[in-house]
Structures are given as structure tokens and as C-alpha cells.
C-alpha positions in Angstrom: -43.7 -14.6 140.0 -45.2 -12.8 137.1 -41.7 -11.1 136.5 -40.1 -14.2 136.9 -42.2 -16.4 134.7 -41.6 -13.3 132.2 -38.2 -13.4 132.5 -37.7 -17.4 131.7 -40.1 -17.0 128.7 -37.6 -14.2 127.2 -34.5 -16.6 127.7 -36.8 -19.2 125.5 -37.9 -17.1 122.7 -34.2 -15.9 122.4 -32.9 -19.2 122.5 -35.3 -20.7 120.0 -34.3 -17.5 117.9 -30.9 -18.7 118.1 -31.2 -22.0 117.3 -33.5 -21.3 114.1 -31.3 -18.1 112.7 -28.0 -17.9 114.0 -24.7 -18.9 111.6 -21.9 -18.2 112.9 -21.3 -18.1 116.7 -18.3 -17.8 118.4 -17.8 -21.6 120.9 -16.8 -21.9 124.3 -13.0 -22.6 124.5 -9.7 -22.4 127.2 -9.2 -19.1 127.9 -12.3 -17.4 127.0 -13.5 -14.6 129.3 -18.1 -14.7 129.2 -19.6 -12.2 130.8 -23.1 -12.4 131.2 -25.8 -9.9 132.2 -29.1 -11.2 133.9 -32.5 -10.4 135.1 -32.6 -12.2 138.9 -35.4 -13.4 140.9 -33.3 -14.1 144.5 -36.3 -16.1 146.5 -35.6 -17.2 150.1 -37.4 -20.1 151.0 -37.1 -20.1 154.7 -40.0 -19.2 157.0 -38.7 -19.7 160.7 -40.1 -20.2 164.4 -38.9 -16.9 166.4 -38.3 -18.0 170.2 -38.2 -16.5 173.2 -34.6 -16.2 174.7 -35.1 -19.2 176.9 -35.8 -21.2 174.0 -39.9 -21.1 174.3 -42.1 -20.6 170.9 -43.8 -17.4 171.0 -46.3 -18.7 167.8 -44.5 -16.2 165.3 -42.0 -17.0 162.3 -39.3 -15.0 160.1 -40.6 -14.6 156.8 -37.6 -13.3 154.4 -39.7 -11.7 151.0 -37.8 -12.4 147.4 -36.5 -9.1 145.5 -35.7 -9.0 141.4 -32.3 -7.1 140.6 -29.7 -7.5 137.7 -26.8 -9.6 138.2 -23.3 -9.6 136.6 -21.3 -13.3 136.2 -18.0 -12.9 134.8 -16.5 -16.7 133.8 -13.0 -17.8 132.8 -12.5 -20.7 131.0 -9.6 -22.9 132.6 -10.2 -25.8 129.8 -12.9 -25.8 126.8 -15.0 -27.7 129.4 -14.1 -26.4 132.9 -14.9 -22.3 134.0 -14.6 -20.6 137.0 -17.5 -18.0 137.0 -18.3 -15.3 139.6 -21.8 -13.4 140.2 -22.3 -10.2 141.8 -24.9 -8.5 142.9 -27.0 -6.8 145.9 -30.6 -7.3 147.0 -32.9 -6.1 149.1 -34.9 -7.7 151.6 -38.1 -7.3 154.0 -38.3 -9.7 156.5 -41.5 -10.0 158.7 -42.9 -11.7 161.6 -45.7 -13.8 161.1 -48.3 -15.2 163.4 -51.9 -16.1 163.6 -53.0 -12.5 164.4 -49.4 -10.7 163.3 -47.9 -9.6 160.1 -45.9 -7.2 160.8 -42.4 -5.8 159.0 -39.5 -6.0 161.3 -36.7 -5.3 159.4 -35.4 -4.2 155.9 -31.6 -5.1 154.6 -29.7 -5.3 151.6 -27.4 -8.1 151.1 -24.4 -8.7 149.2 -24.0 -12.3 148.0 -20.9 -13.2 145.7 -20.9 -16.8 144.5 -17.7 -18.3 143.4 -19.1 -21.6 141.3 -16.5 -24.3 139.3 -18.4 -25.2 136.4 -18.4 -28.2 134.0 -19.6 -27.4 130.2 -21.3 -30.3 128.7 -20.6 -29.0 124.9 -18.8 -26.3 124.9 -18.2 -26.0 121.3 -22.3 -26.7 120.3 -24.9 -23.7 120.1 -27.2 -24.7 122.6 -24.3 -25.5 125.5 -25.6 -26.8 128.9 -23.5 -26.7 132.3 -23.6 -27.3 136.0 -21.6 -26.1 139.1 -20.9 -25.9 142.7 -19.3 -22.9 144.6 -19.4 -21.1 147.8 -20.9 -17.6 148.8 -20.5 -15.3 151.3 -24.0 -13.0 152.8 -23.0 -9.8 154.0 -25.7 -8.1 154.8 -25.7 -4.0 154.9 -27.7 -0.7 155.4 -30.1 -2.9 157.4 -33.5 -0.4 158.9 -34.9 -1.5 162.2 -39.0 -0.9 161.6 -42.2 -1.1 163.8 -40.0 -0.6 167.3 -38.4 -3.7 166.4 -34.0 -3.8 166.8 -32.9 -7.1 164.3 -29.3 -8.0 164.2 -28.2 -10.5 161.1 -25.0 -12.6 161.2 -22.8 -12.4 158.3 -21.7 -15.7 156.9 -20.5 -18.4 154.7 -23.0 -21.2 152.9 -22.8 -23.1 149.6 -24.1 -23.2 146.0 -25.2 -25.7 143.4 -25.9 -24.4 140.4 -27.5 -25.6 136.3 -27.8 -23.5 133.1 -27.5 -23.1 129.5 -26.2 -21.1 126.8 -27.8 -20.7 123.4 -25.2 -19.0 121.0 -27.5 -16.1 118.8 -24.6 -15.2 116.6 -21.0 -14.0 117.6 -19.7 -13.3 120.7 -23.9 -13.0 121.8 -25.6 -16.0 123.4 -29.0 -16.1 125.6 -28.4 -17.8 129.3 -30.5 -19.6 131.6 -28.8 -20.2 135.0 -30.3 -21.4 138.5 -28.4 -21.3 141.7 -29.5 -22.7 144.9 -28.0 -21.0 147.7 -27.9 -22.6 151.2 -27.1 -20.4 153.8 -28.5 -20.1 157.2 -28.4 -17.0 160.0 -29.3 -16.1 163.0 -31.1 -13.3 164.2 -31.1 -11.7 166.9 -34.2 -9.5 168.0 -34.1 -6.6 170.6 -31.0 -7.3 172.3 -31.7 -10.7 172.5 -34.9 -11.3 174.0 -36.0 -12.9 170.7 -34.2 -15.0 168.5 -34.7 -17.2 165.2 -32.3 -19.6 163.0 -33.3 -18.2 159.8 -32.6 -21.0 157.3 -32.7 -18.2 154.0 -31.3 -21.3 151.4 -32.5 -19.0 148.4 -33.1 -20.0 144.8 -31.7 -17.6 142.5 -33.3 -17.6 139.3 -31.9 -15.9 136.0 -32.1 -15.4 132.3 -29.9 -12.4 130.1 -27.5 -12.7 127.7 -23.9 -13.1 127.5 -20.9 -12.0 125.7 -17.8 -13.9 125.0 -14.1 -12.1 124.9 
């Protein structure tokens, strides 16, 4: 939390730079490539009951940790108001199980999770230009490590994305970005060939600041 509290309070001192120095800054407009570079908190906020195969509680949950990793998005403008924008990047993950007497590591993964979001730009041609979004995403997860004599299988899938931010031009092409995504997306796991099993609801915020650069 520390990084990401860090991370917001650099997006606000470059923004308030921006708005008290910058001149001349290049708007948002039709046609307009923006790609911008970010500093990413990717939280899940699920925590899980892990069952028995029949279905019985065994007192344990999933516990997915959060993981901090730069992110690309790369936006095209359709109109001066309307983008499509596309993120990329890869985190990695510990989940655990968690009881009253247990916490213990299970499993470690790295996931790949595009978003594809349609955005609406509320001023594209201002210096401090907010937006929102909706998109889909796909978690693929990859290079998984079983740990602690534990075998965990993920299911790949499809979920959904709603998504607010801001640009603050700085000068030029340059602007400072805020963006939040909340992803929902749920899985399920299966744990030593089956004799355990958990719907892990992972629905992770995805919290950004960086700058951008417009082409």
C-alpha cells in the first residue's frame, strides 16, 4: 500500500505541475495514437471457502496476494471523444490457504491479463481531460509452481472491466495519467487432482499512475 499510495501522490504532483506550468500541450483528437506507461498495483480482492470434493467446508480459504508491475496501454482515438485503448502486462501471484491454525503458500503463478476497454473522453481538447470505459479481458495464467506438497490447477478465462481516469497535459505530446480498472473475473481451482476445490472470485482492482505520450 505504501507503493501504491506513492505512486497516486506522483500522478498528483505531476498533474498539479502541469496545470500551474505547462503552455502548450498537444489535445486529444480523431486519430491520435497515446501510449501510456504506468506504475500498477493489480490487487485481487477475493478470499474464498476451499471445499472438499463433495462439496463440505474444510474451514480454509484462497487468499490471492496483490503484485506491483509496469503496464503498457496503447489508445487510438476513433473520434476526439471516443478511444479504443489496450493494456498489457504480466503479474505475479501467491495464493495461499488460510484457516484458523493455517497459512500456508500453495501455489505461485504469473498471469497475463489484456484489457480491451471503449472509452469516452469528457474534454478531450482541455489540459486536465477525464474519461471512463468498459472492456473485456482475458486471464491466462502461466509458469504456475505447485508449493508445500500442494498440485493447484487455474482455469483460464474471460471476465469484464469498468474502468475511470484522467489525463493532465504537462507540455507537448507528455501528459501525467491516473487510470483505475476494476476487473471481474472469477476461476476455479482445482487442488490435488480434485480432492479440493474453490470458486476463486479474483475481481481485481488495478490501480495506475505514469505518463503518456501522444503520436
Amino acid at each position: 500500500m505504501k507503493t501504491l499510495t506513492s505512486a497516486i501522490a506522483l500522478a498528483a504532483a505531476l498533474a498539479t505541475t502541469g496545470v500551474a506550468s505547462a503552455r502548450d500541450f498537444q489535445p486529444k483528437a480523431k486519430g491520435l495514437v497515446m501510449l501510456n506507461v504506468r506504475g500498477s498495483a493489480v490487487a485481487p480482492s477475493g478470499s474464498d471457502p476451499i471445499l472438499t470434493a463433495a462439496g463440505a467446508a474444510t474451514g480454509l480459504r484462497a487468499d490471492v496476494k496483490t503484485d506491483y508491475k509496469p503496464t503498457l496501454g496503447l489508445s487510438y482515438f476513433l473520434s476526439d471523444h471516443v478511444a479504443v485503448e489496450v493494456i498489457a502486462t504480466t503479474t505475479e501471484h501467491k495464493v495461499r490457504a488460510r484457516g484458523p491454525a493455517t497459512d500456508v503458500t500453495v501455489y505461485k503463478t504469473w498471469v497475463l491479463p489484456p484489457v480491451v476497454s471503449l472509452q469516452y473522453h469528457f474534454a478531450p481538447g482541455a489540459q486536465v481531460s477525464p474519461y471512463v470505459g468498459a472492456g473485456v479481458n482475458y486471464m491466462l495464467f502461466h509458469n504456475g509452481k505447485n508449493l508445500n506438497g500442494f498440485r493447484v490447477k487455474l482455469k483460464d478465462g474471460f471476465g469484464y472491466a469498468l474502468q475511470t481516469g484522467v489525463d493532465v497535459a504537462v507540455g507537448g505530446p507528455w501528459s501525467a495519467n491516473l487510470d483505475v480498472k476494476k476487473v471481474f473475473f472469477d476461476t476455479n481451482a482445482s487442488i490435488n487432482g480434485g480432492t479440493l476445490k474453490s470458486k476463486v472470485n479474483l475481481d481485481p482492482w488495478v490501480v495506475s499512475a505514469g505518463v503518456g505520450y501522444k503520436f
